[in-house]
C-alpha positions, 0 to 999 in steps of 0.5 A: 102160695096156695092161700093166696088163690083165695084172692082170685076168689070172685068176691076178692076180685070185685072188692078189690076193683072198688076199693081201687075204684074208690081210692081213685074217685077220693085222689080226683076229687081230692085234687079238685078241692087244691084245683079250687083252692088255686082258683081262690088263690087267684081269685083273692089276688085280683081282688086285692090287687083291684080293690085297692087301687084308685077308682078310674073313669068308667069310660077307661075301664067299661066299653059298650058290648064288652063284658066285665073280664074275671080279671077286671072285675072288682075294679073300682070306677067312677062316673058323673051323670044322673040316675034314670030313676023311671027305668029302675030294674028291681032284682029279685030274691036277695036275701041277707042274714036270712032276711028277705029282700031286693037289690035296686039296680037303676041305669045311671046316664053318664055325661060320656053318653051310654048308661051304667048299670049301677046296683045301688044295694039290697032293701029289705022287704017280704014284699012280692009284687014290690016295684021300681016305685016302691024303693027308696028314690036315688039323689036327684040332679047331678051325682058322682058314683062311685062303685066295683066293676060286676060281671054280668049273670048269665041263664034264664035268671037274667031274663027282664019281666016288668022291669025285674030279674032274678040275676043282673045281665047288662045285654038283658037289661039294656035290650029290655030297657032300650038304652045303650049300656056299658058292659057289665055293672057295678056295685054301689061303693059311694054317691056325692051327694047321698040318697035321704035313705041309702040302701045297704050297700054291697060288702066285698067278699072275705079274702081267706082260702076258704075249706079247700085245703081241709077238703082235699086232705080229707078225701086223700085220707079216706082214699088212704084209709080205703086202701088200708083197710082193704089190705088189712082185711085181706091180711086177717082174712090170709091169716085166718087160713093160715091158722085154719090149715095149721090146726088142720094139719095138727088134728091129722098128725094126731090121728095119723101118727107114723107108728101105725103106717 
């Protein structure tokens, strides 16, 4: 019993109280990659669930002042209208396989009234002080688009400065532009009939589960290991006390035999 008071030791103690610290911090974020993967999970299924039906009438699915839901979004609408090409908003530092470029977000005026924010696709370009008239130009006339129902961006990336932003915010754009917009965007899937030189398109994000999992694992296991190898350092280390002890008692034995008492 008494080997064991050296783990009330202050150096014992404290290392104790972090790898228990520890062990706990790798279990909470251990379950925060599995919280995240039921959030991909979910998030997978709406998409799915949303992409793979019929596109509806933008005015069945968007409302003016009513956010695009998580939910909602990815939905696939459509509208009849035409493209107000003079207030094109340009958005910003869009980059794809490392290339530098822009998205051409341009309000589309629909025959039920209010705009629609339709992001047309990425264009590339190195160009800083690129403008609306800079871009490949929309079909003129009347046009059906088709496209996925967006949530807007939210902070200050969403702010509109000679008609460019960082992040696309139908309240930003629709206040900066003075047009009554419908809440949230859209992706470009298709127009009838085609631009003469189409932008790259928006591609839909990769329904697989992403690292969670793996992730998860991983800090449980090096919570796992933390404990271990605490408990077999203070194995080695009662050991090691013990054997000392052992030879200790030995070495009074041999110089304290009990014929010379």
């Amino acid at each position: 019993m008494s080997s064991l008071r050296l783990f009330l030791s202050r150096r014992w103690v404290l290392f104790a109280i972090t790898v228990a610290l520890l062990a706990w911090l790798a279990w909470r974020l251990g379950e925060w990659q599995f919280h995240r993967l039921e959030d991909r999970k979910e998030r997978n299924a709406i998409i799915e669930r949303n992409t793979s039906g019929p596109p509806v009438p933008v005015a069945e699915a968007l409302a003016v002042d009513d956010p695009v839901e998580k939910d909602e979004e990815w939905q696939r609408v459509t509208a009849t209208g035409s493209y107000d090409t003079a207030n094109t908003v340009i958005i910003r530092y869009r980059t794809r396989d490392g290339a530098p470029g822009v998205d051409v977000v341009v309000p589309f005026t629909t025959t039920d009234g209010p705009a629609l924010l339709v992001d047309r696709g990425w264009f590339g370009t190195d160009e800083r002080n690129l403008g609306p008239d800079d871009v490949p130009a929309p079909p003129a006339g009347e046009v059906i688009v088709t496209g996925w129902a967006r949530t807007d961006g939210t902070g200050d990336s969403t702010a509109v400065h000679d008609q460019s932003a960082r992040a696309i915010s139908s309240e930003r754009i629709g206040d900066a532009l003075d047009l009554t917009v419908y809440g949230g965007f859209v992706d470009l899937e298709s127009e009838t009939p085609e631009a003469d030189e189409p932008l790259e398109r928006a591609e839909l994000p990769e329904l697989n589960n992403g690292p969670h999992f793996f992730y998860g694992l991983q800090w449980w296991f090096f919570g796992a290991l933390a404990i271990f190898g605490f408990c077999y350092l203070a194995y080695d280390e009662w050991r090691k006390l013990r054997s000392e002890r052992a030879q200790h008692a030995t070495v009074d034995r041999d110089h304290h035999p009990a014929d010379e008492r």
